[in-house]
C-alpha positions as CSV (number, residue, x, y, z in Angstrom):
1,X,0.0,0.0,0.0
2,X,1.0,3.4,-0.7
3,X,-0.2,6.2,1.3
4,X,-0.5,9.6,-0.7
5,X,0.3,12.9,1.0
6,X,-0.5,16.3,-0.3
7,X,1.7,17.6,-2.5
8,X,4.0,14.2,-1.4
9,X,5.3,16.2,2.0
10,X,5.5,14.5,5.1
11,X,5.7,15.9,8.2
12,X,8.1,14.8,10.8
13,X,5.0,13.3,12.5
14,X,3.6,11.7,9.3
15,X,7.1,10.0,9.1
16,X,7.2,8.4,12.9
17,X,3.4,8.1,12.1
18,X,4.5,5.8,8.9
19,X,7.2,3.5,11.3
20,X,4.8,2.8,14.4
21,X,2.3,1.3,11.8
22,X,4.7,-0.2,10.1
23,X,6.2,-1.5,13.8
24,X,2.3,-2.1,14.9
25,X,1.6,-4.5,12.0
26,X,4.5,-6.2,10.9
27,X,5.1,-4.5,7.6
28,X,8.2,-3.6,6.1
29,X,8.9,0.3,3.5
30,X,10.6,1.1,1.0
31,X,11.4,4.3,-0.7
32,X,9.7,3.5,-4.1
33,X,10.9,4.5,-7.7
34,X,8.4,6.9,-7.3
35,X,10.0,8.2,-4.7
36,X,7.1,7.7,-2.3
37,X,6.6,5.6,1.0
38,X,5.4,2.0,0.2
39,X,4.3,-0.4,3.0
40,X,4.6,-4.0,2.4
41,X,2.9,-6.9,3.7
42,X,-0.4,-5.3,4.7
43,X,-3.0,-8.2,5.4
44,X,-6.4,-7.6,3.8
45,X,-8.1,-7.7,7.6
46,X,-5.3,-5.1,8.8
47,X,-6.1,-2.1,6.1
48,X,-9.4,-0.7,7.8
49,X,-7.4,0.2,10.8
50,X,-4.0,1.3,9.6
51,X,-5.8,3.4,6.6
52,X,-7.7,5.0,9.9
53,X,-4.4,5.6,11.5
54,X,-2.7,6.9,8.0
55,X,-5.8,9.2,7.5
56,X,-5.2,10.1,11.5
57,X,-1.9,10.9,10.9
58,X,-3.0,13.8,7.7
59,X,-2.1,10.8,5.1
60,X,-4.8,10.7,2.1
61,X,-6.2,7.7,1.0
């Protein structure tokens, strides 16, 4: 999954946001070709709550 930000720029707080979710559900990130924040792994039960805590955190979905 890849969370969009506005304008791709991530506050300091989106970024610790983006590791304890990561930490919290077993996932691992990668800086994509893109060059945005990709989160691996995601199980299909898992995405109502961490797209709640990306959206929480000012990420768009």
């Amino acid at each position: 999954m890849i969370p969009r930000s506005a304008g791709g720029e991530i506050t300091p707080e989106g970024l610790v946001a983006v590791g304890r979710i990561a930490r919290e559900f077993n996932l691992y990130t990668k800086i994509t070709g893109s060059q945005r924040i990709g989160l691996f792994g995601v199980q299909k039960d898992d995405l109502p709550e961490i797209w709640r805590q990306l959206i929480e955190a000012g990420f768009e979905t």
